[in-house]
N, C-alpha and C positions, 0 to 999 in steps of 0.2 A: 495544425497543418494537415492532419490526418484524414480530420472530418472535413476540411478543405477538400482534400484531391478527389475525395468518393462523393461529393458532394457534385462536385465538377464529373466525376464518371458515370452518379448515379444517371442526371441530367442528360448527357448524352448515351447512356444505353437508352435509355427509355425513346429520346424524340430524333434519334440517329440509328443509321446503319454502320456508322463509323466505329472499328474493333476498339474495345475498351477492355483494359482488364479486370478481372474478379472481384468483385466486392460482396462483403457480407451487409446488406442492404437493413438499414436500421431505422428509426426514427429519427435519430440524431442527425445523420449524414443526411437524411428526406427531407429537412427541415427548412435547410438552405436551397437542396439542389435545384427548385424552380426558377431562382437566383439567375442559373448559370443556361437557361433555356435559348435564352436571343443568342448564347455564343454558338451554339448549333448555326444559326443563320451565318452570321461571323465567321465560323470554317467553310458553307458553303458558298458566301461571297468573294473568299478569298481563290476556293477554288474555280468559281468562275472567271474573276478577274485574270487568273491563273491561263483559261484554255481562251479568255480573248484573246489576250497578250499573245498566245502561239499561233494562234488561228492567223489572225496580222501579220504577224512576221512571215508567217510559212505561205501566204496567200494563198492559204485553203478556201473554199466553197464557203458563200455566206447560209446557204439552207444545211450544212454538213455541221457549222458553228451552231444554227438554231436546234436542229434534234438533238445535240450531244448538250448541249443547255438543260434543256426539258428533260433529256433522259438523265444527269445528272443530278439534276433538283430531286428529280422521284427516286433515285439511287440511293444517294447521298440520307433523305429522309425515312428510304421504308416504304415510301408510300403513307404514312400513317396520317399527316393532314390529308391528303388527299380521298382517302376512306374516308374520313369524315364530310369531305365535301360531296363523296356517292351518296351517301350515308342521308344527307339535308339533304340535298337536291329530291332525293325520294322519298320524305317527309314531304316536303313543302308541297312538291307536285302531287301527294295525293289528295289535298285538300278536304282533310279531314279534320277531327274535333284534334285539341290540344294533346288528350291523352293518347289518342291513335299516332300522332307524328312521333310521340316519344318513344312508344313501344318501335316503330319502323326504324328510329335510330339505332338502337340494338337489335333487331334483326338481321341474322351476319349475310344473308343472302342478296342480290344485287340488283335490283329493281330495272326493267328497260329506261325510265328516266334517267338512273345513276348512269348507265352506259352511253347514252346521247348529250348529258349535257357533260360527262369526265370529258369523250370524245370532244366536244366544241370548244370547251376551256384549253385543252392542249393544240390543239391546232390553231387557237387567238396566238397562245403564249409563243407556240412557233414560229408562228407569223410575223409578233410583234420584234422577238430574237431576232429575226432574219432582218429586217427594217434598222432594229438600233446596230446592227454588225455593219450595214450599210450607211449609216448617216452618225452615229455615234464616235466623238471626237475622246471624250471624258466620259469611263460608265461608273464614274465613283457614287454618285449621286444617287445611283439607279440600282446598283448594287447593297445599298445601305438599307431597302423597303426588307432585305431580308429578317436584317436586325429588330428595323422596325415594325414589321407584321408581328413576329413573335415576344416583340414587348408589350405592343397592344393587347394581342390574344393574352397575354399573360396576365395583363393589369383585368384586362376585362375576368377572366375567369376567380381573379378576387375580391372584384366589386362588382358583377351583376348578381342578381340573386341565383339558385343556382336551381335547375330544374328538379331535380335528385340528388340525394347525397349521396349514389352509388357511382362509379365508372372513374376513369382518370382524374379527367379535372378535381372532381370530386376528394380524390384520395390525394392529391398533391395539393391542393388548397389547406384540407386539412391537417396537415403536414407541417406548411408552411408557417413560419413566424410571418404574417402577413404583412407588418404593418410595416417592417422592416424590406420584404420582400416588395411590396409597392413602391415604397421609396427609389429602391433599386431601379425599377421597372421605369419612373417616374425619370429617374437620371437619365435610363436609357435611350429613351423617346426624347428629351431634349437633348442630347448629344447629335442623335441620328437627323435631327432638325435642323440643326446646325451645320453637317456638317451637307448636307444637302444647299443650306441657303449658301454656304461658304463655298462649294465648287463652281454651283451656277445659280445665283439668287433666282433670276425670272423662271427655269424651267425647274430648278427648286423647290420656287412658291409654289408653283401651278401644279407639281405633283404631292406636294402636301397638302393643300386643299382633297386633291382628289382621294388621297389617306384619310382624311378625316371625316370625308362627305361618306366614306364608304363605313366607317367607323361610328356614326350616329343611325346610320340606316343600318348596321345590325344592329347595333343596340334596341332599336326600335322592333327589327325582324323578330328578335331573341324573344324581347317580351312578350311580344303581339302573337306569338306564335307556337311557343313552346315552354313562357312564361320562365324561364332561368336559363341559361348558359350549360353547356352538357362540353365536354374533350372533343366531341363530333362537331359541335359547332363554333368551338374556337378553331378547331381545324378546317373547318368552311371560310372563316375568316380570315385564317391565312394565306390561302389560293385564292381568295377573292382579291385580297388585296395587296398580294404580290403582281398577280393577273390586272390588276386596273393598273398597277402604275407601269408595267412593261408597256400593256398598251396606250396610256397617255406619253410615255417617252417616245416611242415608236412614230404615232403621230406625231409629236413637236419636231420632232427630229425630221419629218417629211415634211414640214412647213415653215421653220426659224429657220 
């Protein structure tokens, strides 16, 4: 039960800003804590569904519900996906050989790309916020991409090959009892499918295609471009595909 809780603490010190208390951090307790990574999404979902539900009742501002969204998501996280997503985006745009994008991932300095395309992805996600605040009846469905982004990032960071064996991903992969750890990951992705077909099958479907369309095109990006999976570009693929399904909710919701 021990190695349970720090397991579960390890996990949210690392990919949360959320206070956790003290642990003496081990192999043991590292083993599982990848395990416990989508419940991060899961406390952030909750607290979103949290400030709709106020927002509604207290009939606050729908642009005042959209920034406290986005500012929450990066609160609640650190920022730490979201560095990874500066982090690619300034890889990719200098269209360089394989080994120079890698070196530009760990470079901790912040690229004019990083700062135009961060700026464009948070001003979508605003935007997209401010639209479901306005048309959204049910945001359970929509809420769930949390879980589900960071089950996919997770699954992919122990089955794609891996660019390095230095950095996060790296050290928590090998950490991980994987095969057990997939499994997990594997439940969590059909849960999160379900329960999406189950609140609203049609806008459901339509945004799980869009999860998985985004989901083969990194996979494709990863290899084609930096040949293995790095902590920076699973965290690209978290903001990518939280970011598409906001915006495909956003739009159904402005035409169903």
């Amino acid at each position: 039960m021990r190695t349970f809780f720090e397991s579960i603490v390890a996990a949210f010190s690392m990919y949360s800003k959320i206070p956790m208390p003290q642990i003496n951090w081990s192999e043991k307790n590292m083993r599982f804590s990848f395990v416990f990574f989508p419940l991060v999404g899961a406390v952030i979902a909750a607290i979103l569904w949290f400030l709709y539900f106020v927002f509604r009742n207290y009939l606050l501002s729908p642009a005042f519900f959209a920034a406290t969204a986005v500012f929450t998501t990066v609160f609640l996280t650190g920022g730490i996906h979201l560095d990874g997503y500066c982090d690619t985006t300034d890889a990719l745009s200098s269209h360089k050989d394989r080994e120079e994008k890698l070196r530009i991932l760990k470079d901790p300095h912040v690229g004019a790309f990083a700062v135009i395309y961060t700026t464009a992805i948070l001003l979508l996600q605003c935007g997209a916020w401010y639209q479901i605040f306005m048309n959204a009846h049910n945001i359970a469905f929509i809420l769930v991409v949390f879980i589900l982004s960071r089950s996919l990032a997770g699954f992919a960071v122990l089955s794609f090959p891996r660019a390095r064996n230095t950095g996060l991903a790296s050290t928590f992969a090998g950490y991980s009892s994987q095969r057990a750890v997939k499994a997990v990951f594997i439940i969590y992705i059909v849960l999160c499918l379900l329960i999406m077909l189950y609140v609203q099958i049609l806008a459901g479907g339509i945004i799980i295609a869009v999860v998985f369309l985004t989901y083969a095109w990194f996979h494709f990006m990863v290899k084609k471009q930096f040949g293995g999976i790095t902590g920076d570009l699973a965290g690209f693929y978290i903001v990518v595909c939280e970011t598409g399904v906001l915006f495909t909710a956003a739009v159904m919701g402005g035409i169903m």
